[in-house]
Structure formats: structure tokens, C-alpha cells
N, C-alpha and C positions, 0 to 999 in steps of 0.2 A: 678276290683271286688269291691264289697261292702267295707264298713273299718267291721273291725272284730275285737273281743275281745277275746283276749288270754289271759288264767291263768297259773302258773306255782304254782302247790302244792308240797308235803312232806316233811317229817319227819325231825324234826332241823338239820342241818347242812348237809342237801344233795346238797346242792349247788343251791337252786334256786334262789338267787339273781344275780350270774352270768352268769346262762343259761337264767333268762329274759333279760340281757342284751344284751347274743350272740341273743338272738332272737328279739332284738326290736332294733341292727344294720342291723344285717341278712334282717328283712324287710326293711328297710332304702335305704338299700342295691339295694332293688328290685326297689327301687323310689315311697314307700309306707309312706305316712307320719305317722310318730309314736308316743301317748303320752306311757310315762313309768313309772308306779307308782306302789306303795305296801300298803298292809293291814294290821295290823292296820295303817294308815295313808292314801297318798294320798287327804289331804288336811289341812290348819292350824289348823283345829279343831281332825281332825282324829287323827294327828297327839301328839295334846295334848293326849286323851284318850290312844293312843300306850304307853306315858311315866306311864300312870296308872296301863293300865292292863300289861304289862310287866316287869315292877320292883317290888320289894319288894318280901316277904315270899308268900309261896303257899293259905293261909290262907286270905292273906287280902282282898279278896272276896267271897262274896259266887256264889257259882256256875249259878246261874241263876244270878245274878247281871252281874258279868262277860260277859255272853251271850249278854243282854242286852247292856252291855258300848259295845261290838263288832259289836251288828246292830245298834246303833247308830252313831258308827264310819264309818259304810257300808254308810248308808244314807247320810250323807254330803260325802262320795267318789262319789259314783253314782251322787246324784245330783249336785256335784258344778262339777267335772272331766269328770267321765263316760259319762255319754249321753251328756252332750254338746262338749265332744271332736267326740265322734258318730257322732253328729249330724251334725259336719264340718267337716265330711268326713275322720276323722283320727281312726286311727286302735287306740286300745290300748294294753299293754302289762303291767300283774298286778301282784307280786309278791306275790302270795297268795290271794284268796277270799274266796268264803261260801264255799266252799269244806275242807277247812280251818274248820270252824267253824262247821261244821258237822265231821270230824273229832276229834278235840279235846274236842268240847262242848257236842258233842252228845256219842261218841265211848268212850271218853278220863274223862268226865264226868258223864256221864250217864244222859244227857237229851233227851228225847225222840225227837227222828230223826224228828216225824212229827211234834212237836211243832216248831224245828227250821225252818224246811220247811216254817211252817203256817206264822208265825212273817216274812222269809225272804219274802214272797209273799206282805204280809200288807206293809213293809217297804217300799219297792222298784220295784212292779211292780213286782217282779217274772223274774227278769232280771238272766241269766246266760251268764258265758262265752262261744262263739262258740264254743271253743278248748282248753280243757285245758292238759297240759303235767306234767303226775305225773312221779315226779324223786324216784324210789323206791329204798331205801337201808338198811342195817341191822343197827336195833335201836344204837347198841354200836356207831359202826364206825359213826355214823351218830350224837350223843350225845358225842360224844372225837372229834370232828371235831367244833361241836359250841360251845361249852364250849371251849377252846383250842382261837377260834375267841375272843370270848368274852371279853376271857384277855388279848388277844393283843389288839383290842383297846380299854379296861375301859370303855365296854358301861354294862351301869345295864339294861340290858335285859332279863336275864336270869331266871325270874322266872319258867317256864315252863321245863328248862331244869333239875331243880330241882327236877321232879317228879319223880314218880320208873320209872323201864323199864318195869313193865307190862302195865303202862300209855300210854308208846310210843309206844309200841307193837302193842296196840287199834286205837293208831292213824295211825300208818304203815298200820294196814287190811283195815281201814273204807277206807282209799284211793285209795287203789284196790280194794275194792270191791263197792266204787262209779264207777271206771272205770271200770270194768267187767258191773255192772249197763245198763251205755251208753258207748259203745265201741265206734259209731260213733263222740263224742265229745269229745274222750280224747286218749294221747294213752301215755304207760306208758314207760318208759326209763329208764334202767340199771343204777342206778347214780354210781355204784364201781368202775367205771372203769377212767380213767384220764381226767382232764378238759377237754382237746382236743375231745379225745374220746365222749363223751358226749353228748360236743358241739353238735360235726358230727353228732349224731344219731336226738337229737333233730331238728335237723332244716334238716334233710334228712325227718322226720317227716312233721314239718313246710310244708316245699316244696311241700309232700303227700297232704297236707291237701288243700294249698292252690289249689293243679292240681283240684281236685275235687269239686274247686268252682269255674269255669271258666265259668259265664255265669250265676251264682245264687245268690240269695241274702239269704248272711250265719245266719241270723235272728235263733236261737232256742233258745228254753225254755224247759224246764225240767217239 
């Protein structure tokens, strides 16, 4: 099949930095060449921006500024990673994208969904992921899980998780209700239940997705 790009979104501490991983062996697995990257980040510059927008007080941006440093950090992922890993034939797998930033920027901040839409279209070409897999779980469990991470290893990351829970809450719905949205490019996954558990469902998922492109080329836009 075609190489395909996969997102894994939700809510801090549902574990999708290691269901991108079961899923970017999982294809590996299949003899599918895989790059594996994440949002903010996925290239030296993105990466710079990540140590901005996620350290420090809730304050030290303004909300549209924030947006901004997030599709600027899109733009050099996409263009230095994204499409030229596409383009030689390699799948990707990306711990978070614009579903991300619709999400928290839009739901989570209150900037109008369409403006973010408008800027991700101008930036980037209107690029989405084939398939993306939202891990849905309840704000607490999910905010005592990253926070909890955080201090074990001493990464100042944690701005966001500083917000209230009615913050996270907005970001929990907008995520389901992007996937409710497009049911054919996402499908959403219990994250409560045990890594194992999870895993399975995800990449039982995966597998789904992939039968159904036996013979197409998985090309969508939003």
C-alpha cells in the first residue's frame, strides 16, 4: 500500500507516546518502513519551540501567540520530515498533530476552530493525517498520570497540565467530537484500561484500517 500517516491524539497522560510506539513497531512489524515523530517537535527547530511553549507559567503567552509558535513548529515538521519521509515511500507515525491544536487552542482556549482550520490550510497545504487514533480517558486519571511522569523524569513540560479541569474537559470533547466529525479517519480507543490492553485494541484498529486500503491510495484531507 501507499506509505500513510498516522496521529495518535488525547488528553495529557493517556499514554500516547507509547501506543505511537506499539504502532510505528506494529507496522515495522508488517515490513512497512516507519518514521516516528511528535508535536511540538519532530525537527531541531520544532523542537526548540516545544522547550517554549511548554515550560513556564500559564501566562507567559498569549493565546494567539501560542497558536502561532504551534503552526510554526507544524511547518518545519511537515516540511523538513512529513512529506519528504512520504515522499520515499515511508509511513509516518506522529505523537500528536492539528487535532492537537484544535483541541487545546481552539476548545481549550477559545480560538475560533475556523481561524485555526484557515492558518493550518495557508501553512501547510491542508495536510492531514490518514488515520488518526484518539486515546479517550477521564481528565483526573489522565492529569495524575502526567504530572506523576513529569517528576519522574524532571522534564519542565508541564505547563498545560497546570490548567483547571474544566480546561481538560474541552480538550477531552473537542477530540471526540473531531472524531465523531470524520469517523472514517479516526477511531477512538478506551485508554483506561492496561498498556497491554490498549495496545491490542489499537493496532486491532491499525490492522482495520490498514485491510481497508488494500489496493488504494490512502491520500485524505479534511
Amino acid at each position: 500500500m501507499s506509505p500513510a500517516f498516522f496521529a495518535v491524539e488525547g488528553i495529557d497522560g493517556c499514554g500516547k507516546t507509547s501506543i505511537a510506539r506499539s504502532i510505528s513497531q506494529h507496522l515495522e512489524g508488517l515490513g512497512l518502513p516507519v518514521v516516528s515523530t511528535r508535536e511540538p517537535g519532530g525537527s531541531p527547530q520544532g523542537e526548540q519551540i516545544r522547550q517554549l511553549i511548554l515550560s513556564g507559567s500559564n501566562d507567559a503567552w498569549d493565546r494567539y501567540s501560542e497558536l502561532l509558535l504551534m503552526t510554526a513548529a507544524r511547518v518545519e515538521h511537515v516540511r523538513r520530515l512529513i512529506l519528504p519521509a512520504l515522499a520515499e515511500g515511508q509511513s509516518v507515525v506522529s505523537d500528536r498533530f492539528v487535532g492537537s491544536t484544535i483541541a487545546y487552542q481552539s476548545a481549550g482556549r477559545n480560538i475560533p476552530e475556523e481561524f485555526i482550520r484557515h492558518l493550518h490550510h495557508a501553512a501547510v497545504g491542508d495536510l492531514w493525517p490518514h488515520l488518526t487514533i484518539v486515546l479517550d480517558l477521564d481528565v483526573e486519571t489522565g492529569l495524575a498520570r502526567s504530572r506523576r511522569r513529569l517528576q519522574t523524569i524532571s522534564a519542565d513540560e508541564g505547563r498545560f497540565e497546570s490548567l483547571d479541569i474544566a480546561f481538560h474537559q474541552r480538550v477531552r470533547q473537542s477530540f471526540l467530537d473531531q472524531a465523531e466529525a470524520h469517523p472514517d479517519r479516526h477511531f477512538v480507543i478506551d485508554a483506561a484500561g492496561t498498556p497491554e490492553e490498549v495496545s491490542r485494541a489499537t493496532l486491532a484498529a491499525i490492522d482495520t484500517w490498514l485491510a481497508s486500503q488494500q489496493g488504494a491510495d490512502p491520500l485524505a484531507r479534511h
